[in-house]
VEXMI-396568 format. One line per 2 residues: number of its first residue (from 1); for each residue x, y, z of N, C-alpha, C. Coordinates in nm, 3 decimals, decimal comma. Layout:
NUM	X/Y/Z/X/Y/Z/X/Y/Z | ...
//
This chain:
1	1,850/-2,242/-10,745/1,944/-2,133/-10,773/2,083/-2,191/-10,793 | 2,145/-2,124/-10,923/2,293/-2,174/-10,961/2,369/-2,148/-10,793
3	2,462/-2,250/-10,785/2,559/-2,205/-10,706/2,644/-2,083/-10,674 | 2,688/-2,027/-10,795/2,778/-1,878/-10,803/2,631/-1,788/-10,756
5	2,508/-1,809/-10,822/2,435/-1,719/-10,811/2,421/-1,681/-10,649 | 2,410/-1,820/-10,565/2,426/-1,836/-10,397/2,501/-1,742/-10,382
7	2,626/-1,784/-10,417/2,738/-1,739/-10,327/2,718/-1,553/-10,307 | 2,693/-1,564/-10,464/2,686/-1,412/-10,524/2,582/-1,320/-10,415
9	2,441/-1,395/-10,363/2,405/-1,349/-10,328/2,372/-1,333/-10,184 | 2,486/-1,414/-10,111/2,517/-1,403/-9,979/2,613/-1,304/-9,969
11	2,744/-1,285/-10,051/2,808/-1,182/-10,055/2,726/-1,043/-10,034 | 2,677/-1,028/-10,132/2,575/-0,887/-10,142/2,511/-0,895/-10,006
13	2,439/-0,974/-9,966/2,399/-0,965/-9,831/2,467/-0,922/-9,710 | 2,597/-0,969/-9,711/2,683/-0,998/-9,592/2,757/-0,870/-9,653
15	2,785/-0,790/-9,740/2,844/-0,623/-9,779/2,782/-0,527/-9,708 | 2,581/-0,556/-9,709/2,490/-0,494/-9,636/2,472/-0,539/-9,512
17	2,486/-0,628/-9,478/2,516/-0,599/-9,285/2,627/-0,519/-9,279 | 2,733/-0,539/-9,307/2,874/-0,504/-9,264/2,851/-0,345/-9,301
19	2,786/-0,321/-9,408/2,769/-0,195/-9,406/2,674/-0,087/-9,318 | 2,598/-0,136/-9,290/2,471/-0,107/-9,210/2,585/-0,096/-9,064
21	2,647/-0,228/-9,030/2,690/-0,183/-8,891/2,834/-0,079/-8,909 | 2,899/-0,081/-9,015/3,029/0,066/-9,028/2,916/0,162/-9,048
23	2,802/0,219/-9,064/2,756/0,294/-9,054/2,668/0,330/-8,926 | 2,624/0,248/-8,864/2,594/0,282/-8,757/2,699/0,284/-8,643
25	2,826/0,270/-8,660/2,944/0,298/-8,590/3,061/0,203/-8,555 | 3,053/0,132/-8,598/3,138/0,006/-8,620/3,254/0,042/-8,689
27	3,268/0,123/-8,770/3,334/0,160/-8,907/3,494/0,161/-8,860 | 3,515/0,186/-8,744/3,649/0,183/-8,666/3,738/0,070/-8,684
29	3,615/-0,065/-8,641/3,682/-0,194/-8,607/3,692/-0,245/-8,778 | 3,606/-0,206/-8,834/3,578/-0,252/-8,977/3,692/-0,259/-9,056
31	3,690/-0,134/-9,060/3,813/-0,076/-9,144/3,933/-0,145/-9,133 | 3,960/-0,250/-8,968/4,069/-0,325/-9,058/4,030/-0,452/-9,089
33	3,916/-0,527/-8,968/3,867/-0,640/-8,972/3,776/-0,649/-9,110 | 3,823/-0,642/-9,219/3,786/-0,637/-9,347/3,691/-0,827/-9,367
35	3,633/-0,813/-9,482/3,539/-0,910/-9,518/3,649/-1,046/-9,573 | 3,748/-0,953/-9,675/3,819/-1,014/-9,758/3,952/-1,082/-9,635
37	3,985/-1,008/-9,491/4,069/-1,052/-9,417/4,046/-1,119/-9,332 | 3,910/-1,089/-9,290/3,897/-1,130/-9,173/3,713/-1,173/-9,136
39	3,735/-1,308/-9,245/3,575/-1,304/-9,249/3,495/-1,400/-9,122 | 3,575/-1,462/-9,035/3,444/-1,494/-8,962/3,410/-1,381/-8,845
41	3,452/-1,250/-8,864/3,439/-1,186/-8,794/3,264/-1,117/-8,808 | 3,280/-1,107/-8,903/3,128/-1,085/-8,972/3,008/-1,154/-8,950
43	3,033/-1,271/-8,954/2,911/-1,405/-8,948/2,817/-1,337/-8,810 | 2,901/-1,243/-8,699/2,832/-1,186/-8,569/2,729/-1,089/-8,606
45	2,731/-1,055/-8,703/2,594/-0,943/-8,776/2,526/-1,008/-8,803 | 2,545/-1,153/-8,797/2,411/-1,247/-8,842/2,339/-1,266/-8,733
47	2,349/-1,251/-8,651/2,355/-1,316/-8,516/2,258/-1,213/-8,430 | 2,197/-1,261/-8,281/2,150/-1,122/-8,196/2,224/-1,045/-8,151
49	2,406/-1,096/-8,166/2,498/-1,036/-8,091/2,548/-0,914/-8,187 | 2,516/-0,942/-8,314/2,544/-0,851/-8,398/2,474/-0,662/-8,405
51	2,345/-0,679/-8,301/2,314/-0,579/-8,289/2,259/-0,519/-8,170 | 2,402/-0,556/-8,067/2,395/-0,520/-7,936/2,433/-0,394/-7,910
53	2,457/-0,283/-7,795/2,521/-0,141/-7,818/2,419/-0,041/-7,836 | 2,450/0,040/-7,803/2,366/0,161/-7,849/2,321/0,244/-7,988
55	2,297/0,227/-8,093/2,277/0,285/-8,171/2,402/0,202/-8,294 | 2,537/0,167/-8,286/2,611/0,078/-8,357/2,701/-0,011/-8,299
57	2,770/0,062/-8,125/2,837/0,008/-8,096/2,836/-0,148/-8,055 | 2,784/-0,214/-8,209/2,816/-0,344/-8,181/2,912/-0,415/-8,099
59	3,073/-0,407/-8,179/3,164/-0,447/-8,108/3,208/-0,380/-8,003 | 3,191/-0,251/-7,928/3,234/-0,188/-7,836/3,133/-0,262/-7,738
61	3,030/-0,263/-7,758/2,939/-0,359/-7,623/3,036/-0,413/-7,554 | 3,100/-0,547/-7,602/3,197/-0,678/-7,627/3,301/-0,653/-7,573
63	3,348/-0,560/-7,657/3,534/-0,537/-7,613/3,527/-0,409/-7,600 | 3,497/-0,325/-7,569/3,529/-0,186/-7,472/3,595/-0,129/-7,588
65	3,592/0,033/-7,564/3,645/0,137/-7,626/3,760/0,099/-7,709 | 3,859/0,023/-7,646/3,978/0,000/-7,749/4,072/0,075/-7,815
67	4,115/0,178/-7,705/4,166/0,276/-7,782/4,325/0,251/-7,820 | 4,345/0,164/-7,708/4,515/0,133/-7,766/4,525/0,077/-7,867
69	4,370/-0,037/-7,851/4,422/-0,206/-8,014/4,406/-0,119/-8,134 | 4,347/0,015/-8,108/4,293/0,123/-8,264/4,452/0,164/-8,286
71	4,532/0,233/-8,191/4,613/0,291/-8,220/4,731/0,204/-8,262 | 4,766/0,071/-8,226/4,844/-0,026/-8,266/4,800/-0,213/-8,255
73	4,688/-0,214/-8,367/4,650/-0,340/-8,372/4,682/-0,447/-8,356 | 4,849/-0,424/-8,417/4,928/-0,581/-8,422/4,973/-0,618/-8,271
75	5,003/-0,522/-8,193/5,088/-0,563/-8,038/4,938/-0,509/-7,916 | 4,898/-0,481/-7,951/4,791/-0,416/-7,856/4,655/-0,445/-7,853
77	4,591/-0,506/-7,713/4,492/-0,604/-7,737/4,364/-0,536/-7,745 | 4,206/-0,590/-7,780/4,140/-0,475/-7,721/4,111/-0,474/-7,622
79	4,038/-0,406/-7,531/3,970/-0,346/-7,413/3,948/-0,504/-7,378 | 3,860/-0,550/-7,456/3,841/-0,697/-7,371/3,847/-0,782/-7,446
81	3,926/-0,905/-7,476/3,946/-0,975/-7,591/3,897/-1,135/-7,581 | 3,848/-1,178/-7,641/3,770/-1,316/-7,602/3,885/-1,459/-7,688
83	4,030/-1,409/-7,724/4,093/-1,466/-7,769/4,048/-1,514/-7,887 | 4,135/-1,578/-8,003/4,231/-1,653/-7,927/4,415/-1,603/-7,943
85	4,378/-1,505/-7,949/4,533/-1,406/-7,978/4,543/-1,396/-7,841 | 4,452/-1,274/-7,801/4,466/-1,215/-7,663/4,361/-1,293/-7,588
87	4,423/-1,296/-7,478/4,281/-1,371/-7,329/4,267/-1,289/-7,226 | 4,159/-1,206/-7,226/4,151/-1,109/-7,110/4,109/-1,167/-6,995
89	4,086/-1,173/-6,859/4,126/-1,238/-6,726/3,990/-1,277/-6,739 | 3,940/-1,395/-6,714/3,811/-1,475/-6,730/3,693/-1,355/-6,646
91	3,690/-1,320/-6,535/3,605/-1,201/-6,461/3,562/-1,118/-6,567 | 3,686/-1,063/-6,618/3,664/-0,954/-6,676/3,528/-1,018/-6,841
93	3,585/-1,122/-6,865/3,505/-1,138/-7,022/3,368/-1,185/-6,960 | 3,338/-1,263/-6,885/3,218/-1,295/-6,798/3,146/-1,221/-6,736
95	3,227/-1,084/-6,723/3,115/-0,958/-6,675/3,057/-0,925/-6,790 | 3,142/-0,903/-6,910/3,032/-0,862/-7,025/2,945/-0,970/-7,081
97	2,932/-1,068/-7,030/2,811/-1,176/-7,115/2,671/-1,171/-6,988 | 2,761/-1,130/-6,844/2,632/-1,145/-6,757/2,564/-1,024/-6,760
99	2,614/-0,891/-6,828/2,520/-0,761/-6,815/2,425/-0,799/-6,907 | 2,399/-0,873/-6,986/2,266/-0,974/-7,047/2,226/-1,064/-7,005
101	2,310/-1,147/-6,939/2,232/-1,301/-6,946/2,226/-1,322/-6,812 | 2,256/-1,223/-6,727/2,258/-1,242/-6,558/2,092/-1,355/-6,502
103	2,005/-1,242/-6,592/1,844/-1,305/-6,524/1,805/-1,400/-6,591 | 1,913/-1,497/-6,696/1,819/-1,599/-6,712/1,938/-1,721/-6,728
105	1,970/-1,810/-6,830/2,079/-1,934/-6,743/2,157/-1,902/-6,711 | 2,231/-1,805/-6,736/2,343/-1,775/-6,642/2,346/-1,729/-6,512
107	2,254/-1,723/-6,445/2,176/-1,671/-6,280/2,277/-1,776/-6,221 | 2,292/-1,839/-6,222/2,382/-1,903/-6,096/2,537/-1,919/-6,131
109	2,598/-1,820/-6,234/2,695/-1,862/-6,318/2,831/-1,889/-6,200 | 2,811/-1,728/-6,112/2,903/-1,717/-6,001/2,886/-1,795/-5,904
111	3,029/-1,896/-5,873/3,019/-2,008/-5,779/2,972/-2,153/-5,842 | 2,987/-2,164/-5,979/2,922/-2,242/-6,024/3,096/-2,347/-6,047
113	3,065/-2,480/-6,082/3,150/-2,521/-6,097/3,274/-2,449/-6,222 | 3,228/-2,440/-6,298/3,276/-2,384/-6,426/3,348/-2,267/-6,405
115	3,266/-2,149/-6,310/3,348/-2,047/-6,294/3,487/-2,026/-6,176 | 3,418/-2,147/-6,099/3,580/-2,193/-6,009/3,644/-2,203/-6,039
117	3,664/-2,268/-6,164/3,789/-2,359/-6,254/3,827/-2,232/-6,322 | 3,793/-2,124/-6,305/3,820/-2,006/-6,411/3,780/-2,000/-6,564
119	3,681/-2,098/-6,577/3,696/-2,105/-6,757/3,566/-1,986/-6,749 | 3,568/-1,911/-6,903/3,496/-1,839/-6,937/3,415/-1,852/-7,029
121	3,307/-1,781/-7,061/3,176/-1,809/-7,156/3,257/-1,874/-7,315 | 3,356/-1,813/-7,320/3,441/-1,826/-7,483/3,460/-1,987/-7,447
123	3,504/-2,048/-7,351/3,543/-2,186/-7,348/3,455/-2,271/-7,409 | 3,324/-2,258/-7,419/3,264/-2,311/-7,471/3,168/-2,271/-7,580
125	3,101/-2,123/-7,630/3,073/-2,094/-7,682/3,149/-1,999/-7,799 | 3,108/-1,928/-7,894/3,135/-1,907/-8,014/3,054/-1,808/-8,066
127	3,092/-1,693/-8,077/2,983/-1,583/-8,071/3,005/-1,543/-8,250 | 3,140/-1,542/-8,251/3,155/-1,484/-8,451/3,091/-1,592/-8,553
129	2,973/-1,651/-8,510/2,935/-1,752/-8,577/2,788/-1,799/-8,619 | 2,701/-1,789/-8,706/2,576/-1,786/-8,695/2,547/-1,896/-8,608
131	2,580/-2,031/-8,586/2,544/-2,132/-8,590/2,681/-2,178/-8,448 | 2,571/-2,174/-8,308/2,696/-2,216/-8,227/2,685/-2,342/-8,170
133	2,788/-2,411/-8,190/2,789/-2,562/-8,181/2,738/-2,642/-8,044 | 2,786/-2,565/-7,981/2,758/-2,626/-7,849/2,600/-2,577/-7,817
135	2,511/-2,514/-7,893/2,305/-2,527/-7,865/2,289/-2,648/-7,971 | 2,389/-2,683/-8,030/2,352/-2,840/-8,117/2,377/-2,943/-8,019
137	2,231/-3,034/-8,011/2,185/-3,122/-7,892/2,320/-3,194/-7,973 | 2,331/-3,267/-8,081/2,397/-3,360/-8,161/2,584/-3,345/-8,104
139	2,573/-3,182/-8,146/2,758/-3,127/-8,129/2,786/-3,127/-7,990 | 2,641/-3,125/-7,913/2,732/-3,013/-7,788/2,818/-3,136/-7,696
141	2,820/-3,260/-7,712/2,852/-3,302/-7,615/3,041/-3,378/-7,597 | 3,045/-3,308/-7,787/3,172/-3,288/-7,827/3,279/-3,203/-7,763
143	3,232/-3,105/-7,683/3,253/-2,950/-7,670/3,281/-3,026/-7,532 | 3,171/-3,073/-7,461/3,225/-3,135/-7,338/3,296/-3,233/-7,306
145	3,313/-3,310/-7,357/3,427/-3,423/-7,356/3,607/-3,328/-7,375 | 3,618/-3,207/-7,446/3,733/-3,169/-7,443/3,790/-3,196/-7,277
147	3,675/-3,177/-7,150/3,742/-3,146/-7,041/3,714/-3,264/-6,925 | 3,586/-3,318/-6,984/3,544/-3,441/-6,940/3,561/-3,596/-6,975
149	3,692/-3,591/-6,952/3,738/-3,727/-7,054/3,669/-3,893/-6,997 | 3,674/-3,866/-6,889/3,614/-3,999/-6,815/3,466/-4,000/-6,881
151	3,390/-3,897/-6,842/3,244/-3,924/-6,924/3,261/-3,990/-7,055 | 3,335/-3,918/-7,157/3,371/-3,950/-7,275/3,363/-4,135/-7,321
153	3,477/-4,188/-7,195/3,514/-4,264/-7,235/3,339/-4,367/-7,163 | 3,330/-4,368/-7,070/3,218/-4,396/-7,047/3,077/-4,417/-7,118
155	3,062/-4,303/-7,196/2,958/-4,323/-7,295/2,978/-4,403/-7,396 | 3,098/-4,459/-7,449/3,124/-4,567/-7,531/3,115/-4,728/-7,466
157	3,077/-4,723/-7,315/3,039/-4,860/-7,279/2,908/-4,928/-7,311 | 2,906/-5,088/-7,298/2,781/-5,125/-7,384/2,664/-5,096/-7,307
159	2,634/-5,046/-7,176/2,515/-4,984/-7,170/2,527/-4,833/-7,125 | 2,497/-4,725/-7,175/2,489/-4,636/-7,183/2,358/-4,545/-7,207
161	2,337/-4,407/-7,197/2,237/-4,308/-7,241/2,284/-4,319/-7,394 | 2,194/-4,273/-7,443/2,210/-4,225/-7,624/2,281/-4,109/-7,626
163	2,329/-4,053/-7,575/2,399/-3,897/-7,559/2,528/-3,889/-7,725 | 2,555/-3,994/-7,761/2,633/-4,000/-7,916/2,542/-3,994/-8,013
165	2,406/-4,055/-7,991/2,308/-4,053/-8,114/2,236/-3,887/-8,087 | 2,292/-3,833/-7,999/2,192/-3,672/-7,977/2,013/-3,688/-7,913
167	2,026/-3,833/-7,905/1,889/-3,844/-7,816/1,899/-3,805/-7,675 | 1,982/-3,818/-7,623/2,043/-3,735/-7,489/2,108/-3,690/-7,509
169	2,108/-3,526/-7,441/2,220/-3,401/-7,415/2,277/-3,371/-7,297 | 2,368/-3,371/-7,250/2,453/-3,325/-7,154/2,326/-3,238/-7,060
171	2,297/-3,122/-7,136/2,213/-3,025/-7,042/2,048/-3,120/-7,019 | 2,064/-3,206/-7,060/1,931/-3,275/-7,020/1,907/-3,315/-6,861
173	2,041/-3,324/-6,809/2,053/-3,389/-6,675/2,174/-3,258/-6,623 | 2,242/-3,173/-6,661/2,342/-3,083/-6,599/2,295/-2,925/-6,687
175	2,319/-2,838/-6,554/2,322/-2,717/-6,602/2,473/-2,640/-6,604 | 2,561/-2,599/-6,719/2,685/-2,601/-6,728/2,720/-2,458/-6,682
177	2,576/-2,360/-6,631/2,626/-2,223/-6,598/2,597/-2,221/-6,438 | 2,574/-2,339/-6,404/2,561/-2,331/-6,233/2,413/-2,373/-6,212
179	2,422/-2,479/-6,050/2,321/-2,488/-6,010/2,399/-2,494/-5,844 | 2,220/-2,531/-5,773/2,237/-2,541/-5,600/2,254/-2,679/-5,557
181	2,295/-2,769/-5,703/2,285/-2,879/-5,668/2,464/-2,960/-5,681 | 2,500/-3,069/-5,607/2,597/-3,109/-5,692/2,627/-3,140/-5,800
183	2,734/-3,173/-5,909/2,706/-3,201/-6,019/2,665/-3,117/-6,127 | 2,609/-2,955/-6,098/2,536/-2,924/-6,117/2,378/-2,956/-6,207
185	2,356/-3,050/-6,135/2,199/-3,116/-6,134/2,119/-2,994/-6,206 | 1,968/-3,020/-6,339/1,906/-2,933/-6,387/1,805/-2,910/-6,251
187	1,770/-3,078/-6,161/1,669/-3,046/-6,096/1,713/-3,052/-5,933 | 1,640/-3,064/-5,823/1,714/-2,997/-5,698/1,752/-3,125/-5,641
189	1,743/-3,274/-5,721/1,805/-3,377/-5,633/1,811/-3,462/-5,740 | 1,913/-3,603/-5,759/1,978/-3,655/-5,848/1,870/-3,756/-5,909
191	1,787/-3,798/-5,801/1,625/-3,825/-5,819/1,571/-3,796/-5,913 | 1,538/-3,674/-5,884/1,389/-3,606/-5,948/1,469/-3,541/-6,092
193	1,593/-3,570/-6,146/1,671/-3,505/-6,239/1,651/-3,629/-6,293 | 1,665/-3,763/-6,293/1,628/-3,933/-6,335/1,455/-3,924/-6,353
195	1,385/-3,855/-6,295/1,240/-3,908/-6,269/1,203/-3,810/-6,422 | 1,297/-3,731/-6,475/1,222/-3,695/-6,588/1,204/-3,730/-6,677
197	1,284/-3,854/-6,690/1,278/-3,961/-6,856/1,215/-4,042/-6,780 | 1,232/-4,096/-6,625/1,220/-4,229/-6,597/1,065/-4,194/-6,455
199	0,991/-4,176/-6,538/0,885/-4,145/-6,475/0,850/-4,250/-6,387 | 0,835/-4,372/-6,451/0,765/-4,488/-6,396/0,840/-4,530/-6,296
201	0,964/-4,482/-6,242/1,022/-4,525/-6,128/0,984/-4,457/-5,997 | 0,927/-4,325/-6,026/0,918/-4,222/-5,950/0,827/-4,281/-5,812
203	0,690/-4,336/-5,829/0,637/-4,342/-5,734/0,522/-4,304/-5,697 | 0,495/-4,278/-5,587/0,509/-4,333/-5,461/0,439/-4,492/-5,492
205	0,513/-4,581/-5,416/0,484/-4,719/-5,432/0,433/-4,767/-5,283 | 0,342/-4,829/-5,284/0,327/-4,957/-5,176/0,438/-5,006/-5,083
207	0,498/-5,025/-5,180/0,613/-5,104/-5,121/0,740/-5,095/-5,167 | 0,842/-4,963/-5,054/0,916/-4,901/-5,120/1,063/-5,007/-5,137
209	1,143/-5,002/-5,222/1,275/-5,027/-5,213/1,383/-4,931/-5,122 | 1,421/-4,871/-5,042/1,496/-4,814/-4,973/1,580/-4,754/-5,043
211	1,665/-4,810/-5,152/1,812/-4,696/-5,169/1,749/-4,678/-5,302 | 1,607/-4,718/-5,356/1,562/-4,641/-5,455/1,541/-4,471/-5,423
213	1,444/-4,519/-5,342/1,415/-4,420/-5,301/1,517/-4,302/-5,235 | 1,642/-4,359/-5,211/1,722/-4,273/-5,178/1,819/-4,170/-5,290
215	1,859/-4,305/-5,352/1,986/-4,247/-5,443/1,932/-4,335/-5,565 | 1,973/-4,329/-5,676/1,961/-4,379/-5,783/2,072/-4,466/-5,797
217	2,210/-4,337/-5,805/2,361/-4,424/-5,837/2,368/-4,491/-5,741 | 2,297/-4,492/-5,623/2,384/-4,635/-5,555/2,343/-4,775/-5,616
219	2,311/-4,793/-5,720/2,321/-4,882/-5,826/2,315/-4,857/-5,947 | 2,293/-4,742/-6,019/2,341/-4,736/-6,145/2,437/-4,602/-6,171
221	2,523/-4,636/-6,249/2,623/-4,502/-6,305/2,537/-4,416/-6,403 | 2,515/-4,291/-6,422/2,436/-4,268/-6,543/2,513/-4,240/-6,656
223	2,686/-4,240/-6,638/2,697/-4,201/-6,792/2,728/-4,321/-6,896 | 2,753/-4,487/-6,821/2,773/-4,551/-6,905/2,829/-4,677/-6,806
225	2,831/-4,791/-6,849/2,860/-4,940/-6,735/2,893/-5,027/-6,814 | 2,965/-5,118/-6,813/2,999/-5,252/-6,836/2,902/-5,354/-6,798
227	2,830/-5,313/-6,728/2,682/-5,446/-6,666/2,550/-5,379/-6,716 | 2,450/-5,459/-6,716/2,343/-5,427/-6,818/2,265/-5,310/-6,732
229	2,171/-5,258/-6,809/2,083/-5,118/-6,728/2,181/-5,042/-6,687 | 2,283/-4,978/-6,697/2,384/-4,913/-6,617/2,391/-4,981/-6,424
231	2,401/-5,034/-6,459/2,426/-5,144/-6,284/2,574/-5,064/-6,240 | 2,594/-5,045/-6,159/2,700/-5,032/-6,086/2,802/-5,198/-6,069
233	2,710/-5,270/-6,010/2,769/-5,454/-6,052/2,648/-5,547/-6,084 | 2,698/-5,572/-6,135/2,606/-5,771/-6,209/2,588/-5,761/-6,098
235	2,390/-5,815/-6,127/2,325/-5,894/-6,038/2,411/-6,053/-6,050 | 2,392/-6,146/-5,947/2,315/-6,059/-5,808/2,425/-6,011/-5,753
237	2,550/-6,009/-5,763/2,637/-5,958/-5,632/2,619/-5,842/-5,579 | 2,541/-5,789/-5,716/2,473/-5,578/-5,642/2,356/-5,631/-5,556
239	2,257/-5,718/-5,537/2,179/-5,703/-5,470/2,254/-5,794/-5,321 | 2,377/-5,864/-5,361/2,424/-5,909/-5,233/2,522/-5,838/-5,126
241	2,501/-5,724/-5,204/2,592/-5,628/-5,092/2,525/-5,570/-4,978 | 2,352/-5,595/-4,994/2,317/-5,527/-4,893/2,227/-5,620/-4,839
243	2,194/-5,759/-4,913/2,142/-5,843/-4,878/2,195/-5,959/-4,861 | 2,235/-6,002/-4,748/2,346/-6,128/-4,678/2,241/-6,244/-4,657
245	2,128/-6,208/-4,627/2,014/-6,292/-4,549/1,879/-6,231/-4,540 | 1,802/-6,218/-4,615/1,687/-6,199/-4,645/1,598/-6,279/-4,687
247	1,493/-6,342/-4,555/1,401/-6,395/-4,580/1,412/-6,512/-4,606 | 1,546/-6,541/-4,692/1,548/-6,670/-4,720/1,766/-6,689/-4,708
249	1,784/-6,806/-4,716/1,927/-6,799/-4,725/1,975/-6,749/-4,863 | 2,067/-6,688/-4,840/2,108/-6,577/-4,971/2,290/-6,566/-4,948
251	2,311/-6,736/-4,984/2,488/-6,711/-5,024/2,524/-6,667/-5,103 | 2,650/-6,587/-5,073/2,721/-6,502/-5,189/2,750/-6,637/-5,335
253	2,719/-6,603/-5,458/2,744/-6,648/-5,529/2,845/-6,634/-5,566 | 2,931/-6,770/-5,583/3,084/-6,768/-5,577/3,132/-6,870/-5,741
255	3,018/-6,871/-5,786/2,993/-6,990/-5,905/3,004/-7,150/-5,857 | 3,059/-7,153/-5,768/3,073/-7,326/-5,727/2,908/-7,371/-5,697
257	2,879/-7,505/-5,734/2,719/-7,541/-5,756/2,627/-7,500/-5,874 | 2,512/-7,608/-5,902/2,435/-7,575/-5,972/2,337/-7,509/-5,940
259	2,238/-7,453/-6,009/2,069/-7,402/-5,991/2,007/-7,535/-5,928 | 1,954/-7,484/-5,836/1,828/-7,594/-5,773/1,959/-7,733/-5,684
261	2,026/-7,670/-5,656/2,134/-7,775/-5,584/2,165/-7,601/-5,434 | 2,119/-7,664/-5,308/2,178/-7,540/-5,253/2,319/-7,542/-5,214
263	2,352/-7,468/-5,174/2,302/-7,324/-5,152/2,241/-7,242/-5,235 | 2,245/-7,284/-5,379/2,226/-7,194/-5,513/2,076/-7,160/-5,533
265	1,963/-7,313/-5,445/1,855/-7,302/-5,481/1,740/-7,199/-5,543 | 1,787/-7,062/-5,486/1,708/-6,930/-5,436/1,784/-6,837/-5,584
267	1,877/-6,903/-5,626/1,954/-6,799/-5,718/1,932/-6,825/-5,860 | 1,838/-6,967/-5,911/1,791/-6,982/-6,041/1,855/-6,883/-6,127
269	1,952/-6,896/-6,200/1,925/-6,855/-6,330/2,078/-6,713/-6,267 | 2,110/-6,726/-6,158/2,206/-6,646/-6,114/2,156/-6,485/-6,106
271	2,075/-6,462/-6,103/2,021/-6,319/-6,029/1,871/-6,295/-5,983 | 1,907/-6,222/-5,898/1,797/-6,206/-5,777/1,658/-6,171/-5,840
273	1,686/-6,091/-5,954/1,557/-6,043/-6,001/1,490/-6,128/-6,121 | 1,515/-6,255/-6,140/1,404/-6,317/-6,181/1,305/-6,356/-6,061
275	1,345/-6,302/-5,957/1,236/-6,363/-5,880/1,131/-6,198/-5,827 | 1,243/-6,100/-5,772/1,278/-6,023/-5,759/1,199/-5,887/-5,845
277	1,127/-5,932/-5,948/1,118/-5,827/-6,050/1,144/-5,703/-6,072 | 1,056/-5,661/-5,884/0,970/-5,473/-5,878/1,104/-5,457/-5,840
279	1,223/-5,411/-5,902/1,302/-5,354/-5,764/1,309/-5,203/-5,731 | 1,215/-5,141/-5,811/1,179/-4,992/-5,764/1,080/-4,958/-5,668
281	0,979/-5,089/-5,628/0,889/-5,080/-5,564/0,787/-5,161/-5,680 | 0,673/-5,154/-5,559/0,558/-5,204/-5,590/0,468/-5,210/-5,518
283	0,315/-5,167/-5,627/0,203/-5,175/-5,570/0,100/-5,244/-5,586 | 0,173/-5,362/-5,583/0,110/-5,506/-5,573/0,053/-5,515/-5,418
285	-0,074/-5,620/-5,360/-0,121/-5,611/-5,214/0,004/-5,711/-5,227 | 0,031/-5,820/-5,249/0,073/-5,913/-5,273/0,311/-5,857/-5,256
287	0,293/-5,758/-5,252/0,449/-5,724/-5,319/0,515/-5,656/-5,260 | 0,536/-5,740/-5,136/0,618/-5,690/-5,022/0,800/-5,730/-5,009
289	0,783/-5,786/-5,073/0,892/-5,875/-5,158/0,957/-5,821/-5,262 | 0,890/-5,753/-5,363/0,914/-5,735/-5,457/0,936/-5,775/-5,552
291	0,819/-5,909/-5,530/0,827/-6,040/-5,642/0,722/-6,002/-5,767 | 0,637/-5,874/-5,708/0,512/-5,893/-5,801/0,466/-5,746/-5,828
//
């Protein structure tokens, strides 16, 4: 199809929503929020939000009766305004998104980190729009960096999640409308929220590692590291913080000496885990150590 013919025939389309909703009662807000003035106002008839309300009151769902912004548009806001002219008090715009979305992600919205900080559903989403950026695995994590700058900068270190290529999403590991967890975690411990990509760490092993099994970050960062695997520090000095003397003599490596000259003998190659391999565990008979 020619191009003009497109355009031509999205117009005609987008005349018949707009008309369909001034006729089923819209016709109020219409009449000034015109196609030709005020067109991404429209793109919301594309949308499920476009045919919320009773019988038309699309936009009254949203923003309330509005009887002052009718009677003087330019100085007078409506009933409830999702900005970015007017900003009605975050409570107030968050009550109208939870009389829908109360029973399903938004269930923990109240008390959630997000709603402490006062930000509202508009902060991040985009309702006059077929297409909202932040359910794009690829966009959304654009949307979060506006407030999360440390993550940001983090995900540009050389070991990192894919979260720039859109192979990881923000909501893959965080729920942004509230959870019971810190962080707000998708799952009920920082664990079992890691054990969903990283199955093979999960377990139960023979022969456990201890702060595996406890915490994850107490050796890796998940949004991004300067040391390989997301390490918190280069082996070995991460495995010498909790191991002074294990089994065998285990001096802090300070670089002075060669491999196979001790004190260094045990440190071949300068980290623990060439010897070391399992360090999530293992269920080797043999792999008490965590050599095998």
């Amino acid at each position: 199809m020619k191009p003009e013919r497109t355009l031509g025939f999205l117009a005609v389309l987008l005349l018949a929503l707009v008309s369909r909703a001034a006729a089923a009662g819209d016709a109020d807000c219409l009449s000034c929020h015109t196609v030709s003035s005020d067109m991404p106002v429209h793109a919301i008839f594309r949308t499920a939000h476009g045919g919320l309300g009773s019988g038309s009151q699309s936009c009254v769902a949203c923003h309330g009766e509005s009887a002052e912004h009718q009677k003087d548009p330019t100085e007078m806001s409506p009933g409830i305004s999702f900005g970015p002219r007017w900003q009605s008090d975050p409570e107030q715009q968050g009550a109208v998104c939870l009389d829908c979305h109360r029973n399903d992600a938004a269930s923990a919205w109240v008390g959630s980190v997000h709603h402490d900080e006062d930000l509202s559903c508009a902060s991040c989403h985009e309702m006059h729009t077929r297409f909202d950026a932040i359910l794009d695995r690829e966009e959304q994590s654009a949307t979060c960096f506006e407030c999360h700058k440390s993550v940001q900068s983090s995900v540009h270190l050389q070991s990192r999640h894919p979260i720039l290529e859109g192979r990881t999403a923000c909501i893959d590991c965080h729920n942004p409308h509230g959870s019971v967890t810190e962080a707000e975690l998708v799952e009920p411990t920082l664990n079992d929220t890691c054990f969903q990509c990283h199955a093979e760490k999960r377990g139960p092993f023979l022969f456990e590692h201890a702060p595996v099994a406890e915490d994850c970050s107490l050796c890796h960062r998940p949004h991004g590291s300067v040391n390989p695997d997301l390490l918190t520090v280069r082996g070995p000095f991460l495995c010498q913080q909790c191991h002074s003397a294990a089994f065998h003599p285990s001096q802090l490596a300070d670089g002075s000496g060669l491999p196979g000259n001790q004190p260094n003998a045990n440190l071949l190659g300068k980290n623990c885990s060439n010897c070391h391999s399992q360090v999530h565990g293992s269920n080797h008979p043999s792999g008490a150590r965590l050599t095998r």
